[in-house]
TISE-248387 format. One line per 8 residues: for each residue x negated, y negated, z of C-alpha. Coordinates in nm, 2 decimals, padded with zeros to 4 digits. Last residue first. Layout:
N
X,Y,Z | ...
***
This chain:
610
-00.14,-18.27,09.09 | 00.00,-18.59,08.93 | -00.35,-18.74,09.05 | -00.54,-18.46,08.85 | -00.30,-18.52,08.59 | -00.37,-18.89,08.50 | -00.79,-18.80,08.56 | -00.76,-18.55,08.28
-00.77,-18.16,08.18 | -00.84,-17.94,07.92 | -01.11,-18.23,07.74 | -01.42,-17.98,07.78 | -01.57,-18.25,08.03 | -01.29,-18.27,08.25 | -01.25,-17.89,08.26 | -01.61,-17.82,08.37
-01.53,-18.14,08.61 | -01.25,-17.94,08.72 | -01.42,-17.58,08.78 | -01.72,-17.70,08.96 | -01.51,-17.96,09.18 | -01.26,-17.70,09.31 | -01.44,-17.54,09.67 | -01.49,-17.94,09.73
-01.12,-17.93,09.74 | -01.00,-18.27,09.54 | -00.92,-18.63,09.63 | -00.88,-18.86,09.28 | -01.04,-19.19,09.22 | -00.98,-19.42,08.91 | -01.28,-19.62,08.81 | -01.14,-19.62,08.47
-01.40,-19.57,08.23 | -01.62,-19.36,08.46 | -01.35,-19.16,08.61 | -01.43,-19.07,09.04 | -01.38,-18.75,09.24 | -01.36,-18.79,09.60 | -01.45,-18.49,09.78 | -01.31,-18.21,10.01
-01.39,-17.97,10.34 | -01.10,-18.21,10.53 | -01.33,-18.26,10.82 | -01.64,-18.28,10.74 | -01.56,-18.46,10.40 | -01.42,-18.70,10.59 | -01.73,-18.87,10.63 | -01.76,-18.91,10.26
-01.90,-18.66,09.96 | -01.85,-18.83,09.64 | -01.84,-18.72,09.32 | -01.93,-18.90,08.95 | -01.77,-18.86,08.65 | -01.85,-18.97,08.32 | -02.18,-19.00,08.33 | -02.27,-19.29,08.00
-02.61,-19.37,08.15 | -02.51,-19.71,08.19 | -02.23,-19.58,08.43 | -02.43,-19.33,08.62 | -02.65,-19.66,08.78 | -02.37,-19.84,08.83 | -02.22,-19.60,09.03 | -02.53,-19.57,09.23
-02.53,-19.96,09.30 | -02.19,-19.92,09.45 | -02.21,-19.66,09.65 | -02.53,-19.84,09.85 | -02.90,-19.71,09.79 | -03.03,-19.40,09.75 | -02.86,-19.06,09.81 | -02.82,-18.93,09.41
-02.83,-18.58,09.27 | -02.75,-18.50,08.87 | -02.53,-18.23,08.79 | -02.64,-18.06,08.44 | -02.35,-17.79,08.40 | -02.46,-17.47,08.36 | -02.25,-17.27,08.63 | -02.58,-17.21,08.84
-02.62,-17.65,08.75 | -02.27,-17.71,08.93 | -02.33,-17.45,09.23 | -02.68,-17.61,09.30 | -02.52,-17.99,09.27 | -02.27,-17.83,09.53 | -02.49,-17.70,09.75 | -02.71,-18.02,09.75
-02.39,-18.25,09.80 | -02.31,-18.04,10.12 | -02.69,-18.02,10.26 | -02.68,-18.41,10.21 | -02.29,-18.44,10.37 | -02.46,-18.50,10.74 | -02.68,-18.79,10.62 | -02.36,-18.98,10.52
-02.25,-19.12,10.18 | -02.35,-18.78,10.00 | -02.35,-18.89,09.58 | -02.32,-18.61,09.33 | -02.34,-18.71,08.98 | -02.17,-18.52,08.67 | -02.15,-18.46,08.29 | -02.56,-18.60,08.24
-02.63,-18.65,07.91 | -02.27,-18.76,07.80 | -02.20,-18.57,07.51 | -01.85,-18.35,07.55 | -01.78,-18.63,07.82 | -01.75,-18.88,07.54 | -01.97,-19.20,07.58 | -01.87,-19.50,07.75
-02.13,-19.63,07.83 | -02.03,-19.88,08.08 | -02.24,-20.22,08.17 | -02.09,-20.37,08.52 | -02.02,-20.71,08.66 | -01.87,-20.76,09.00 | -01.52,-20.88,09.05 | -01.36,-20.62,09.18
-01.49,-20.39,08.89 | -01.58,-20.64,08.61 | -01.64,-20.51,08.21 | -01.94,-20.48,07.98 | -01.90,-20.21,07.67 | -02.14,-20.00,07.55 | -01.99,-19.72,07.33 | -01.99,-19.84,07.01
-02.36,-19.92,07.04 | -02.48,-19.60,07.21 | -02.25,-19.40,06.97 | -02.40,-19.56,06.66 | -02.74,-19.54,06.78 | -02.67,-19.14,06.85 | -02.53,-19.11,06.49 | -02.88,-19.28,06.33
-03.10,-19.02,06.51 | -02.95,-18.73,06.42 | -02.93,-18.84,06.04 | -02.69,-18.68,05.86 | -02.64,-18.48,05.57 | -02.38,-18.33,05.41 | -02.47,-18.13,05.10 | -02.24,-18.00,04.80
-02.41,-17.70,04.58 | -02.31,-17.57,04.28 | -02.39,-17.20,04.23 | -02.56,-17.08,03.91 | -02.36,-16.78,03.73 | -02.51,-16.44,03.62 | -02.21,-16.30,03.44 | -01.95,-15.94,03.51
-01.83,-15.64,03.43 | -01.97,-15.67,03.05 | -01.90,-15.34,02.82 | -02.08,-15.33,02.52 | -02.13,-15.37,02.15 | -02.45,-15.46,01.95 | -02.56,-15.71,01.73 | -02.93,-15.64,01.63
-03.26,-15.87,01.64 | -03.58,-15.69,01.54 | -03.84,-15.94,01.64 | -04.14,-15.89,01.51 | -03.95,-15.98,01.20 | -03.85,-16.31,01.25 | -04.21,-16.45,01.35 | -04.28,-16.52,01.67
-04.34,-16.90,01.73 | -04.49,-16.99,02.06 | -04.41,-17.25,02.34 | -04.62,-17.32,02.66 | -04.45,-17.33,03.00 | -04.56,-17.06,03.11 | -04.42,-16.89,02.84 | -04.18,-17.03,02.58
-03.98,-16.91,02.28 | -03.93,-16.99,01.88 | -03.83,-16.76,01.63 | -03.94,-16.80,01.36 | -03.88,-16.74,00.95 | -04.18,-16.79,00.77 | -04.25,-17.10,00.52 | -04.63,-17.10,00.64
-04.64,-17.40,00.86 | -04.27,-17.57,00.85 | -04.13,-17.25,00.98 | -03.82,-17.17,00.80 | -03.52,-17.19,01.02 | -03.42,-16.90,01.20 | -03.03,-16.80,01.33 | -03.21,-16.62,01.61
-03.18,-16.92,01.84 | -02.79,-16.88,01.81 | -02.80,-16.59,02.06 | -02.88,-16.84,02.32 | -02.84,-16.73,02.66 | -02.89,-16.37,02.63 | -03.10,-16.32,02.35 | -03.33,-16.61,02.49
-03.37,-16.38,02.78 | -03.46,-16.09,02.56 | -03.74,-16.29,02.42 | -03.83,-16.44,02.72 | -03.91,-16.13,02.85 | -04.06,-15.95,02.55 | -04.32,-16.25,02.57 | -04.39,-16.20,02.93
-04.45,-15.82,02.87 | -04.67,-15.93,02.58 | -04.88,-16.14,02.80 | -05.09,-15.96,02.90 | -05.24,-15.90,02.55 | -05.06,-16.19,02.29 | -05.13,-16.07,01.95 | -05.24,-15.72,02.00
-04.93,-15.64,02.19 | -04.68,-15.87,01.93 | -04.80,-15.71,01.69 | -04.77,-15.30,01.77 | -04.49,-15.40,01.98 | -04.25,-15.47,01.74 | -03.96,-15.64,01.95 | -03.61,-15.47,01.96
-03.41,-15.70,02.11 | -03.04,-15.72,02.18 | -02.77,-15.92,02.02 | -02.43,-15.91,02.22 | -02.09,-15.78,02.10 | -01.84,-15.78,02.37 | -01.61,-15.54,02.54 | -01.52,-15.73,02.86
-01.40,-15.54,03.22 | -01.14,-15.74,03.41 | -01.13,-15.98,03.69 | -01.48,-16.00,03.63 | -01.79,-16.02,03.85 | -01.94,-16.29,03.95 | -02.33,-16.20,03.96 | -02.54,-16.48,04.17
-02.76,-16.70,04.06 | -03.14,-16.83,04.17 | -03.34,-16.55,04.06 | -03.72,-16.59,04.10 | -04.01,-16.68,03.90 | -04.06,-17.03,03.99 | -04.05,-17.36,03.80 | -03.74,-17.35,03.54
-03.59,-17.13,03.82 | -03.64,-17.40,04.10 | -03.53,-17.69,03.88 | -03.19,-17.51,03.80 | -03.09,-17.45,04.16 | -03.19,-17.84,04.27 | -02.97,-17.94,03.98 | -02.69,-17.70,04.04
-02.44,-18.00,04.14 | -02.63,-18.18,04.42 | -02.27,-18.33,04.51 | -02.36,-18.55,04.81 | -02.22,-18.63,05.14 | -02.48,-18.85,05.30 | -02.46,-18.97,05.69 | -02.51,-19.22,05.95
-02.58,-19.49,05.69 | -02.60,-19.81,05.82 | -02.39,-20.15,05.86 | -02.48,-20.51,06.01 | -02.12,-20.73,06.04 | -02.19,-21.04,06.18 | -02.04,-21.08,06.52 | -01.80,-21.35,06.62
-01.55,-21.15,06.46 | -01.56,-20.88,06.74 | -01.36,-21.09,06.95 | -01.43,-21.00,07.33 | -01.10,-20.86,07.50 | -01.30,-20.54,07.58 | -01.60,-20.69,07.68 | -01.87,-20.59,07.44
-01.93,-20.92,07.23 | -02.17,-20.89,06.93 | -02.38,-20.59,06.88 | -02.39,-20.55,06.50 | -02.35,-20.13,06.42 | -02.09,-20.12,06.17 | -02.14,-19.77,06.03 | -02.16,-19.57,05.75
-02.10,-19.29,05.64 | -02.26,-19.29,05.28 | -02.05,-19.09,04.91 | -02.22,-18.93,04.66 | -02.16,-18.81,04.33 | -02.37,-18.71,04.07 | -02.64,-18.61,04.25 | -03.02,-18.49,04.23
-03.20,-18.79,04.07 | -03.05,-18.98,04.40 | -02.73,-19.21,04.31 | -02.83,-19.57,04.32 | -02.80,-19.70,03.98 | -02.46,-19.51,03.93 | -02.31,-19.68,04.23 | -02.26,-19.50,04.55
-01.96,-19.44,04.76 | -01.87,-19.60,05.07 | -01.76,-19.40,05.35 | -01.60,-19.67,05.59 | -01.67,-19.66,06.02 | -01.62,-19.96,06.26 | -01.23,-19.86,06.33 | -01.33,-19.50,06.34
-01.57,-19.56,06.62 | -01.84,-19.30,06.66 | -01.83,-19.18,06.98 | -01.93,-18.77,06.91 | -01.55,-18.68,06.82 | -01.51,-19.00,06.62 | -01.80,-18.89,06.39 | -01.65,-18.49,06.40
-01.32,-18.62,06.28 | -01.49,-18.83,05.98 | -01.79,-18.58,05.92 | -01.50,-18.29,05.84 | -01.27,-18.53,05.62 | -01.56,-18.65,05.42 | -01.66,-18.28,05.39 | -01.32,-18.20,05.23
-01.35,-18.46,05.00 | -01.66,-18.39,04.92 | -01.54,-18.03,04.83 | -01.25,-18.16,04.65 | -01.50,-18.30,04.35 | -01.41,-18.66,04.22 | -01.29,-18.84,04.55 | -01.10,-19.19,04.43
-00.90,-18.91,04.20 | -00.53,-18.98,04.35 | -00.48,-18.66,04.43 | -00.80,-18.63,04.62 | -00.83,-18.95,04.81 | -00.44,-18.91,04.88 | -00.51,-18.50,05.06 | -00.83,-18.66,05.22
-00.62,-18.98,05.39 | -00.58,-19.31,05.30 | -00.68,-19.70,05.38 | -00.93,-19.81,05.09 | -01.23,-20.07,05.20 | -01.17,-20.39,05.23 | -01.28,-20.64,04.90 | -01.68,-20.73,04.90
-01.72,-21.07,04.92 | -01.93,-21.10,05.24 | -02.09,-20.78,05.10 | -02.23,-20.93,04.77 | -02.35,-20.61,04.61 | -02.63,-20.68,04.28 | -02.54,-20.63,03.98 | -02.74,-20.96,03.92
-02.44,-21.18,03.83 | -02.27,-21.06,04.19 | -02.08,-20.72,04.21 | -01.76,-20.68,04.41 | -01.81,-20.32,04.58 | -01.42,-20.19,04.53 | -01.50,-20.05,04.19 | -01.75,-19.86,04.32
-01.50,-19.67,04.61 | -01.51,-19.81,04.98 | -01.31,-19.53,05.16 | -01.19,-19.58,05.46 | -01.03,-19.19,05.58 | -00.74,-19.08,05.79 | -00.76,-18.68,05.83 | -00.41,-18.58,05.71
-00.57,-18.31,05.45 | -00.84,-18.22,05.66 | -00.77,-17.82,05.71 | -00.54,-17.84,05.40 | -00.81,-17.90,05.21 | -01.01,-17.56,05.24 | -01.23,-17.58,04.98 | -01.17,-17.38,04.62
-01.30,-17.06,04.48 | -01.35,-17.04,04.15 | -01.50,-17.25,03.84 | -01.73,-17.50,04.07 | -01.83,-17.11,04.24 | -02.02,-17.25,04.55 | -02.30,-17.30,04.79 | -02.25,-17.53,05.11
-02.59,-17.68,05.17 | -02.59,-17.84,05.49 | -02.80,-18.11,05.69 | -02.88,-18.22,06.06 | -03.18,-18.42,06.07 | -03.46,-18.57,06.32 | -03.62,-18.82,06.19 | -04.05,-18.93,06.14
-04.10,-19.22,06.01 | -03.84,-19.43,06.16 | -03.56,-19.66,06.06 | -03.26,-19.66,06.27 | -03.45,-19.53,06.59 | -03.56,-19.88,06.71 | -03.42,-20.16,06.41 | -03.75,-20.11,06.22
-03.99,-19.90,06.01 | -04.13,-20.14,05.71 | -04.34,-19.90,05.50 | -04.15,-19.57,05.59 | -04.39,-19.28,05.52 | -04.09,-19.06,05.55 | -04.12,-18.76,05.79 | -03.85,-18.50,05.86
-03.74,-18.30,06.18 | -03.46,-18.05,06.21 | -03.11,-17.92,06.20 | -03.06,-17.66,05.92 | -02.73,-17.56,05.76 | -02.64,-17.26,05.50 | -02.31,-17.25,05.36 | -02.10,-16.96,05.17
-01.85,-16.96,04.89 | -01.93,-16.74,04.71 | -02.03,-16.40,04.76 | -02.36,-16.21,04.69 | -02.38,-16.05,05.06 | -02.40,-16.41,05.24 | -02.76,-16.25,05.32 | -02.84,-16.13,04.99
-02.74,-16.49,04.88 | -03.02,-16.62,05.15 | -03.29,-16.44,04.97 | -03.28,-16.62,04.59 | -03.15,-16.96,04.78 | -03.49,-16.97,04.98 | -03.58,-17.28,04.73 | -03.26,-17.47,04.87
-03.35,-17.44,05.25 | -03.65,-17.57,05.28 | -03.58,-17.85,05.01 | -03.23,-17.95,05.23 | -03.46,-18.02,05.49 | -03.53,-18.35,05.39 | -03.90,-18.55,05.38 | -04.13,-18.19,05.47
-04.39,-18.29,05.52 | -04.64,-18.27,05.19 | -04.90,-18.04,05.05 | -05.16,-17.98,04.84 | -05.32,-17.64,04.89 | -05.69,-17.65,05.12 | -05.96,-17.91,04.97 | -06.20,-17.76,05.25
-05.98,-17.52,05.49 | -05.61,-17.45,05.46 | -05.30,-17.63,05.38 | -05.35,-18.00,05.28 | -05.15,-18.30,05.36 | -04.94,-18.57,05.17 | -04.66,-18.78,05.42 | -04.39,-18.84,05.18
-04.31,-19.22,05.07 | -04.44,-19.27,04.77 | -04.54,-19.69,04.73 | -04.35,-19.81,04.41 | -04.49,-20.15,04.35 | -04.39,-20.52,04.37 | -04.66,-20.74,04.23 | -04.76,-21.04,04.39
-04.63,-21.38,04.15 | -04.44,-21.56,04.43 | -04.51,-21.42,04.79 | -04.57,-21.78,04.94 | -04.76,-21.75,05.27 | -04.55,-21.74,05.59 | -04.79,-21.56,05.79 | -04.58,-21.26,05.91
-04.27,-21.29,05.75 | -04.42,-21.34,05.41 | -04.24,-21.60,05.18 | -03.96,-21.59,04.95 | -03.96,-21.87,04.73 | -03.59,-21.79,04.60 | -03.70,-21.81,04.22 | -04.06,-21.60,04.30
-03.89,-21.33,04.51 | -03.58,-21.25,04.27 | -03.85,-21.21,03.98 | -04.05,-20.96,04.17 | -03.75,-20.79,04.26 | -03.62,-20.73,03.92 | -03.94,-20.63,03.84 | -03.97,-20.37,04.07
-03.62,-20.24,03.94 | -03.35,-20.29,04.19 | -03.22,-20.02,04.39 | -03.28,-20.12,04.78 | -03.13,-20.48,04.70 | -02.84,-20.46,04.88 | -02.69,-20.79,05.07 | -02.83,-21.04,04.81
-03.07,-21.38,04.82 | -02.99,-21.35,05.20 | -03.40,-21.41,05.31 | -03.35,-21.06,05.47 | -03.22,-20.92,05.17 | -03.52,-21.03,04.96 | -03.74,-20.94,05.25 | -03.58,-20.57,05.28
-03.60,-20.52,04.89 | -03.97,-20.62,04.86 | -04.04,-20.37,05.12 | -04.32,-20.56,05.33 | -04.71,-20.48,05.36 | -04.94,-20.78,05.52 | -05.26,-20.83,05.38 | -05.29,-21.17,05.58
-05.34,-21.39,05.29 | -05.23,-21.21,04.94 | -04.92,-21.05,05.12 | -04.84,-20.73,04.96 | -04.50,-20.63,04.83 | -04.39,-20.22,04.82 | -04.09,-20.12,04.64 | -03.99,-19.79,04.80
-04.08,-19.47,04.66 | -03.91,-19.07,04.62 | -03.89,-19.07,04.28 | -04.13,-18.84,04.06 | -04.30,-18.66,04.30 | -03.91,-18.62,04.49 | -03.82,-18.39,04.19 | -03.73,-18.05,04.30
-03.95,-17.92,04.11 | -04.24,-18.09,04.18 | -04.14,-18.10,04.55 | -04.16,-17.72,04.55 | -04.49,-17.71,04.41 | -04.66,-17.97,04.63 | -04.62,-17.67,04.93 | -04.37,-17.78,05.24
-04.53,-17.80,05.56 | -04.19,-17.87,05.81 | -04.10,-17.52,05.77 | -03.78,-17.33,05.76 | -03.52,-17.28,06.04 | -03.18,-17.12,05.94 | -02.82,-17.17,06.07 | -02.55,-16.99,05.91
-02.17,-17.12,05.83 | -01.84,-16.97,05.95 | -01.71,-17.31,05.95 | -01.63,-17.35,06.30 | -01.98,-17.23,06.38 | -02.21,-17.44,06.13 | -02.03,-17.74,06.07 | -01.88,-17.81,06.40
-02.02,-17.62,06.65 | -02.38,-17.72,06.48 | -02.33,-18.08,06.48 | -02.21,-18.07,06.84 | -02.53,-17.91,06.95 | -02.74,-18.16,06.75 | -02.49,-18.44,06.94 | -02.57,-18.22,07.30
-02.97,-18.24,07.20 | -02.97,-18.58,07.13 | -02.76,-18.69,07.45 | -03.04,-18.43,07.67 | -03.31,-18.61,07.47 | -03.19,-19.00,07.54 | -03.08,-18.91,07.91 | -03.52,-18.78,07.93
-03.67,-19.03,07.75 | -03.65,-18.99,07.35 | -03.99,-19.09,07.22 | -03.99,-19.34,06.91 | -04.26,-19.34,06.57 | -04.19,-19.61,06.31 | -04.47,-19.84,06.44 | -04.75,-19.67,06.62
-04.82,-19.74,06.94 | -05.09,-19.97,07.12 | -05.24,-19.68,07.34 | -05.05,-19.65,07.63 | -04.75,-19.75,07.41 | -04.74,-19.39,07.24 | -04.39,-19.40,07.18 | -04.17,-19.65,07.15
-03.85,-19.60,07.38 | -03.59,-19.39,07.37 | -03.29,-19.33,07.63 | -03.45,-19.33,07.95 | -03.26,-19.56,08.16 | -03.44,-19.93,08.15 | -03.58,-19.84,07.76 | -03.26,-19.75,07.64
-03.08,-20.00,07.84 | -03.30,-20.28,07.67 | -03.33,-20.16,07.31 | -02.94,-20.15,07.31 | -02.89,-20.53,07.44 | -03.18,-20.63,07.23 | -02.99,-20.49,06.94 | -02.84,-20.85,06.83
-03.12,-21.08,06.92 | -03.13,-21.26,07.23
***
């Protein structure tokens, strides 16, 4: 049995996810989320959003999953948004040259080596195709893009991709959204949603897929100004594996089995000590790091490691992964986990985008993508201001003299020391030197009429910086099902637990009537529990025992009996998942304590006190 057979098996036996499409032969890289697995997605989404978009005093937005080919120029993901693609000469096969290099345990991490790099790695270690087993020596590895291309519209329609991120949807909107925020900084602007990656090797279930559901943010903000809230986090524990901590083979390559343990500390340390560059990562590591144990992510089985400089994204400077140990070894409570090998993934990236994305979009658009910070005082500066001669520079350039006035005064502002000419190589003129469109032009010096004037500023156009958290739905909800499964014995019978917390546990309570008499009881109450919005699920098959187990792999964490003193004393036995503890309450009271059980303002140890 291989390590996630355990996982694939309960998800498919109880509705978790599955492969879709089976009827017809599937599609790899593409999973359905049965009913438990979409009401556990929906209530970690849900979670997501209390956290980082309520709490903070963020917004939510929706944009579309057609993006236009513009926006991707600009942004960049044209140029570098591939895997390293290998070929198998006999069966035709397609593998990521990375993965099989890993997989054969030449290195641990091989995603960010150069195709040649690769190639060379596969030849001197002979690996072969896992399909056929045919030699792989001398193929060429090749970058194979990874977004999904479409077209918008009939015939050859706009080019167009979906949509591999979010954060793109919500990045080029930045000139409308800052009305919203009213023009101050700082503010944040989430979106939870689906994305599609042409994934040329989809595997491990919902770990690698092609198309994702994500949960990402874009907290705008003044790098010269305001600063995060640290002392919200400050004592928040974190594991931080820095780049000088990931021990480095001859290739450059990380050798996890040697890699040193990760660094023990909190936000508040991480910052002072400068491990964590920018305090606004920081602060976000300490925000996914609560919220990851909050949703049943293990802290113990959970580092941040940051990424080396020949794996950062085009778009960050800085970046740090959650990520998780995710092996499933032993799951009996006394089981040593160090028969397991360690497998980790990312659950999350916490990125410093900088202003790249924000620069890129008004290089390539003709929108406004700063803000105006306004001074703490009014300045009296001396600025050069254009007067352009329009009786040459209209003939000479038509409609696009208004352009050309544009980018003349624009230069003006941001480079006053453009107009310090240089002879023009061509005619021995003094130019000045602009572009339009994207295509430069000379004007000469005198068109120009440069003068130093004085004025009063209030204020500067400034570019925001952005830092983005971003997590992959999918990814946290295979954590929590693997660091919540747990096997155990209840009076000497075996039993598989999900431990999940109740705050995401598909189904917060199960009603079981013992006797016939008790059905129109339990069916009341299961009515009264789902009128108060709480998913109560019914059960009256089979013996106590198997129906128990049933709600235990699903992760319910209580579960409510109706007996044939029920009758008599008009109550029910209440019963804890992880414990099996049992507690005899009013009937009239089991709406209001499992609501209470669930939202953590009550427990099992003083229900009993009670």
């Amino acid at each position: 049995m291989t390590a996630d057979e355990p996982v694939a098996d309960l998800a498919k036996r109880r509705g978790l996810f599955f492969p879709a499409d089976e009827a017809y032969g599937g599609a790899a890289g593409f999973y359905a989320y049965g009913p438990r697995g979409a009401d556990l997605k929906r209530r970690i989404e849900e979670s997501w959003r209390r956290r980082f978009v309520v709490r903070e005093g963020h917004e939510l937005v929706d944009s579309p999953t057609v993006i236009p080919e513009p926006v991707f120029e600009a942004s960049g993901h044209l140029d570098g948004f591939d895997d390293a693609l290998i070929a198998c000469p006999e069966c035709d096969a397609h593998h990521r040259a990375d993965h099989l290099v890993e997989d054969a345990g030449v290195v641990a991490d091989a995603e960010d080596l150069r195709p040649a790099a690769l190639e060379d790695l596969v030849a001197e270690h002979d690996v072969r195709c896992p399909t056929c087993g045919e030699r792989l020596a001398g193929q060429p590895v090749e970058a194979f893009d990874l977004m999904f291309e479409t077209r918008a519209g009939p015939g050859d329609g706009r080019p167009a991709y979906l949509r591999p991120e979010t954060a793109q949807g919500t990045l080029v909107e930045f000139p409308r959204l800052k009305t919203y925020a009213r023009n101050q900084l700082p503010f944040g602007v989430a979106q939870i949603g689906r994305g599609y990656r042409n994934e040329i090797n989809p595997r491990k279930a919902i770990v690698r897929v092609r198309e994702l559901t994500m949960a990402e943010l874009q907290q705008f903000y003044d790098p010269e100004r305001a600063a995060p809230p640290l002392s919200a986090v400050a004592d928040v524990p974190l594991r931080l594996l820095p780049v000088e901590r990931q021990d480095e083979d001859a290739d450059g390559d990380v050798d996890e089995d040697d890699a040193r343990e990760p660094i023990e500390t909190t936000v508040a340390e991480a910052v002072d000590r400068d491990v964590v560059a920018n305090p606004w990562l920081a602060y976000y590591l300490g925000v996914a790091r609560a919220w990851l144990d909050r949703v049943g992510v293990d802290p113990d089985r959970l580092r941040f490691r940051q990424h080396r400089e020949d794996e950062l994204a085009h778009y960050a400077v800085e970046c740090w992964d959650a990520e998780a140990e995710v092996s499933v070894g032993p799951t009996s409570e006394d089981a040593d986990r160090e028969t397991a090998d360690e497998e980790w993934i990312e659950l999350a990236g916490i990125a410093d985008r900088e202003d790249h994305d924000l620069a890129n979009h008004a290089a390539h658009s003709n929108d406004d993508f700063t803000l105006f910070r306004e001074y703490d005082e009014p300045r009296h500066v001396e600025r050069p201001t254009v007067d352009p001669d329009m009786s040459e520079i209209g003939p000479r350039f038509g409609e696009r003299a208004d352009a050309v006035v544009d980018a003349l005064e624009r230069l003006a502002v941001e480079d006053p020391d453009a107009f310090e000419t240089e002879a023009d190589a061509a005619d021995g003129d003094d130019a000045v030197t602009i572009e339009v469109d994207g295509e430069p032009h000379e004007i000469p010096a005198e068109w120009v009429n440069v003068r130093v004037a004085e004025r009063i500023e209030r204020g500067e156009h400034v570019r925001p910086h952005v830092v983005e958290p971003a997590f992959g739905v999918d990814r946290v909800l295979y954590a929590t099902v693997v660091h919540s499964l747990r096997r155990d014995e209840v009076d000497g019978d075996p039993r598989t637990v999900l431990s999940l917390p109740p705050e995401i546990a598909p189904t917060p309570v199960a009603v079981f009537p013992l006797t016939d008499d008790n059905a129109e009881r339990a069916r009341d109450l299961v009515d009264r529990l789902r009128r108060r919005g709480v998913d109560a699920a019914y059960d009256d098959s089979g013996s106590i025992g198997r129906r128990y187990r049933r709600q235990d792999e699903v992760g319910t964490p209580v579960c409510v009996t109706l007996d044939e003193r029920t009758p008599a004393d008009d109550a029910a036995t209440l019963r804890d998942r992880d414990s099996t503890e049992q507690v005899r309450v009013p009937l009239d009271d089991v709406p209001d304590l499992v609501s209470r059980l669930r939202a953590g303002e009550t427990t099992f140890d003083s229900l009993r006190a009670d």
